[in-house]
C-alpha positions as CSV (number, residue, x, y, z in Angstrom):
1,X,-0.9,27.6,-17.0
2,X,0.2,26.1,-13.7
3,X,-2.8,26.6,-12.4
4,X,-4.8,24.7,-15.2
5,X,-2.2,21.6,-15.0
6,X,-3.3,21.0,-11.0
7,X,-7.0,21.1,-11.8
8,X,-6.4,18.3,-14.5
9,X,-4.2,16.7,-12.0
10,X,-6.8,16.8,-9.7
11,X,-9.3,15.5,-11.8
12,X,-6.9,12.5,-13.2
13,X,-6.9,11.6,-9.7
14,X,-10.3,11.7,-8.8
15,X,-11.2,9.8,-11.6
16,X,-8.6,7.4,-11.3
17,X,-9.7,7.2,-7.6
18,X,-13.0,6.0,-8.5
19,X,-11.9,3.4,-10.8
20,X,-10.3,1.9,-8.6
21,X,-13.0,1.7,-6.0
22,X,-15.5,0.7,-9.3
23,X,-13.2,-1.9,-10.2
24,X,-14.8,-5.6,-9.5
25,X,-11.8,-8.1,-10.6
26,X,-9.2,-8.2,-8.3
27,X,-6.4,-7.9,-11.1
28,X,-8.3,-5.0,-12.9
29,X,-8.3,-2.8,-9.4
30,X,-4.4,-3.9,-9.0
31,X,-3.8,-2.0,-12.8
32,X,-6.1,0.5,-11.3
33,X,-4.5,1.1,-8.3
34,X,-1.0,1.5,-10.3
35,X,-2.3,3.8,-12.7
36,X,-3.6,5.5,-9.8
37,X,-0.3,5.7,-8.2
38,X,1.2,7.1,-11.0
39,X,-1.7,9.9,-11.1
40,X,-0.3,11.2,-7.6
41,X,3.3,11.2,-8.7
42,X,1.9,13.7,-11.5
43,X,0.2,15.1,-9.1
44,X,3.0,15.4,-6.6
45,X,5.3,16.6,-9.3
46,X,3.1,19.3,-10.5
47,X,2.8,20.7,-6.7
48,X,6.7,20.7,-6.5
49,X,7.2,17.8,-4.3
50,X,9.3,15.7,-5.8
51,X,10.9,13.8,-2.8
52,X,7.2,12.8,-1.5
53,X,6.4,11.4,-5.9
54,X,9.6,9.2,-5.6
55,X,8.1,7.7,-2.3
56,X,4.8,7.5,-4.5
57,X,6.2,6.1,-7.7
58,X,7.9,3.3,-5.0
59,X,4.9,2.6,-3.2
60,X,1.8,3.2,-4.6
61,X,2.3,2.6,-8.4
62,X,5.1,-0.4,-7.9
63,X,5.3,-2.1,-5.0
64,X,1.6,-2.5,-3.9
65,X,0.2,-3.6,-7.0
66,X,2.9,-6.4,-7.3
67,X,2.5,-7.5,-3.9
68,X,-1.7,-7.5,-5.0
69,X,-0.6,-9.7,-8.2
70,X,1.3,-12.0,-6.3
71,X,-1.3,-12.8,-3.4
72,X,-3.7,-13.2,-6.1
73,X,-1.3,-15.7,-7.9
74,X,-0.4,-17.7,-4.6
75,X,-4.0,-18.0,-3.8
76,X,-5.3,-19.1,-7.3
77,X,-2.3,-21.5,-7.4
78,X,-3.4,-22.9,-4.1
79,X,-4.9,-26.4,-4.8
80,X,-8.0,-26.5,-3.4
81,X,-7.8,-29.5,-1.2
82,X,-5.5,-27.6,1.1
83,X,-8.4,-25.6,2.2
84,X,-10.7,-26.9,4.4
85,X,-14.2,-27.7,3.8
86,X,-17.3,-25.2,4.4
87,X,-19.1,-28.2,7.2
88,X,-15.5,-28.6,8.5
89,X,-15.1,-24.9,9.8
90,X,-18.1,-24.9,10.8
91,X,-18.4,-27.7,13.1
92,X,-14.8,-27.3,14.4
93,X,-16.2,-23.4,15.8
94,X,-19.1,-25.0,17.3
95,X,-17.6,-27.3,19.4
């Protein structure tokens, strides 16, 4: 039975793995990468290391996807006259 619950562990996470990588919108890959995360906490947990899936569970399925969300709402928020124009970067590099 163990044995069993680590293959579909394995495969959870292989397949989670690749949706993430699949993923084109940057919000879809940050719910990706969470469920992800949690994948290798199960994973973790099923290979009886529980102090490394409370690192994971921290980490990989909390506080990187939220950190993702945010820089993606700071830089939609940004107004876009802040940034500078395409002809403007260009010709401040080439002089």
């Amino acid at each position: 039975m163990e044995q069993v619950l680590e293959a579909v562990s394995y495969l959870l996470v292989a397949a989670l793995g690749t949706a993430v990588v699949l993923a084109r919108e940057p919000r879809r890959q940050a719910v990706m990468q969470c469920l992800f995360g949690m994948s290798l906490t199960m994973l973790f947990l099923v290979l009886q290391a529980p102090d490394v899936a409370l690192s994971e569970v921290a980490v990989g399925a909390a506080a990187l996807p939220l950190m993702i969300l945010v820089a993606l709402a700071n830089v939609r928020a940004e107004p876009s006259s802040n940034r500078p124009a395409e002809g403007a970067a260009a010709g401040a590099r080439s002089s």
